[in-house]
C-alpha positions, 0 to 999 in steps of 0.5 A, a space after each residue: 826926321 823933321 823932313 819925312 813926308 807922312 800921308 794916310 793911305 785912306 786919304 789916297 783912297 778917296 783920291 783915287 776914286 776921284 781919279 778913277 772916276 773920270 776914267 771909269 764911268 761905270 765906276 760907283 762907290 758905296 759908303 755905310 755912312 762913314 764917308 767922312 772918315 773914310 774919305 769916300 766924301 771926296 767922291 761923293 763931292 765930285 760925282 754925286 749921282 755915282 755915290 750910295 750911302 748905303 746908311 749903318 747896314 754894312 750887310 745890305 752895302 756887301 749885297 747892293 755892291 754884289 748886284 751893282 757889280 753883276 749888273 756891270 759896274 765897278 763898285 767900291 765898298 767902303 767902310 771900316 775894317 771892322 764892320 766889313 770884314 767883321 760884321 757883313 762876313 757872310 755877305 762878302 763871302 757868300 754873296 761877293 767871294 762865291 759867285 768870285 765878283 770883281 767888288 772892291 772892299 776899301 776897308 779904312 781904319 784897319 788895326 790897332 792905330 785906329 787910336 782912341 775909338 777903342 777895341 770894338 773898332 780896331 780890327 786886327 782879325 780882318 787880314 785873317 777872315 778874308 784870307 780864308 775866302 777862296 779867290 779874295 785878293 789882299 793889298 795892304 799899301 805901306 804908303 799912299 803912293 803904294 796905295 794909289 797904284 793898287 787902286 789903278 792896278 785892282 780896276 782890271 782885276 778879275 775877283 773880289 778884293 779886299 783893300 786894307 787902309 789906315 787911319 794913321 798918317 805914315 812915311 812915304 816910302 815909294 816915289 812916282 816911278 814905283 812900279 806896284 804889280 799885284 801878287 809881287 813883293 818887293 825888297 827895299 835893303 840889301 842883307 843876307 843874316 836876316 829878312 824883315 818881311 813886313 806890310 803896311 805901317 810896318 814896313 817904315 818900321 822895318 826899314 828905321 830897324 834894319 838901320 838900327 841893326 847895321 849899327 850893331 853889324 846886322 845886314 837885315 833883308 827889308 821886304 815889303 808885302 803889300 799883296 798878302 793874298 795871292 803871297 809872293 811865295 818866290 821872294 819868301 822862300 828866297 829870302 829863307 834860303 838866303 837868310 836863314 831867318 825871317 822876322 814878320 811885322 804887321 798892324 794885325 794879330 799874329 795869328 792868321 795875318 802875314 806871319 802865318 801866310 809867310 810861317 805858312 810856305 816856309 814850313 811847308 818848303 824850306 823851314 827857317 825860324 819864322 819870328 812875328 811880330 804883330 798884336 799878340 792875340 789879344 784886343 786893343 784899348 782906347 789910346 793915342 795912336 802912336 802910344 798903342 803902337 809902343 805898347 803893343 810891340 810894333 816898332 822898330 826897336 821890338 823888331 830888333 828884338 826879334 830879329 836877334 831872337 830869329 838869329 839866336 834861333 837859326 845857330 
């Protein structure tokens, strides 16, 4: 374990927008004054004269990055995920979803590992409203060279996006030669008695837990779903037929994230037990960031647990 590599996607954020720059002129990044956390200072370091601080008015950031957008540039809008899923809504949907602009949200600190800055900043409801906006596109990276490709991929994209980051560093997972395509799922482990569908910091968790359930002669499917709208219906509804049970894991309150996208499809085309395991409907607290992963369930070993349970059910 000593050897694992662990980066936060929210620093390959701000690398990529430095990247980027260089190939998009057009490219501007707006900030709510958090550019430090949000690793938008890298930008701004390197192309001041294409960085806004929008100042701590989220609402007016959503609007400037619609106007800068209909006016022709390629604009990123980076803030909390709590502040801007939470606080500027109504302006990223009426304002960005509804005339369906092509704004890039880059939402940091999203979910519980946002550690000791409390409930009020640990969104775990963003997944949830922005998939109730029609047309919004949802990319939450399971490592920062997943993260790095969805930034290059969403510059062509028509409509509006939301991308999820975290504050927590994780396990890289992917190499150079990954190959990210939007809307696409991706199965990393062989199995065939259960599927382990999980995205973002989840899916290293996923993958430690389908080892451990080879150890007891489970063969767990890990698949990992890092476009969580538009969902990747083929590679569930498969992975249903195939296993006949589906466990859910994600950094995200059970109701109206990944496991009810996925809870979604299954019912309505091939009906398996669908288990999930996320923030149980309930807020967080202020706490080290790896303790109130453990203490919310969202482990490897608590997706064991429920991969068994998923198993029990389809008998």
């Amino acid at each position: 374990m000593a050897d694992i590599i662990k980066k936060a996607t929210r620093d390959a954020y701000g690398e990529s927008l430095v990247a980027l720059a260089a190939e998009y002129p057009d490219l501007v990044v707006l900030d709510a004054d958090l550019s430090a956390a949000t690793k938008t200072g890298m930008f701004r370091k390197a192309c001041p004269d294409r960085f806004i601080n929008c100042g701590i008015a989220e609402q007016n950031m959503m609007s400037i990055a619609a106007g800068l957008t209909a006016s022709g540039k390629q604009v990123f809008a980076s803030t909390f995920a709590m502040f801007a899923a939470g606080r500027a809504f109504e302006q990223v949907r009426n304002s960005i979803g509804y005339p369906h602009l092509p704004v890039k949200i880059g939402a940091t600190h999203a979910g519980i590992s946002v550690g000791e800055d409390g409930a009020s900043h640990q969104c775990c409801e963003d997944i949830a409203l922005m998939r109730s906006i029609p047309g919004m596109t949802i990319i939450n990276p399971a490592d920062a060279i997943e993260a790095k490709k969805a930034m290059r991929a969403v510059m062509t994209l028509d409509g509006p996006v939301y991308l999820r980051f975290g504050r927590l560093a994780v396990p890289i997972i992917f190499d150079e030669s990954y190959d990210f395509i939007i809307g696409k799922g991706v199965q990393l482990t062989q199995g065939d008695d259960v599927a382990i569908i999980a995205t973002g910091l989840m899916v290293a968790e996923a993958l430690t837990a389908a080892e451990l359930l080879k150890n007891e002669g489970i063969n767990a499917r890990v698949i990992n779903i890092s476009t969580i709208k538009p969902l990747d219906h083929d590679i569930v509804l498969k992975a249903a037929a195939e296993t006949g049970a589906i466990v859910t894991a994600e950094e995200h309150n059970i109701i109206g994230g990944l496991g009810g996208a996925v809870a979604e499809t299954v019912c309505e085309a091939l009906p398996v037990p669908v288990v999930r395991v996320g923030v149980n409907d309930t807020f967080g607290q202020s706490g080290p960031a790896l303790e109130l992963l453990k203490i919310y369930g969202l482990t490897a070993e608590n997706i064991v647990t429920k991969a068994k349970q998923a198993l029990e059910m389809k008998k």
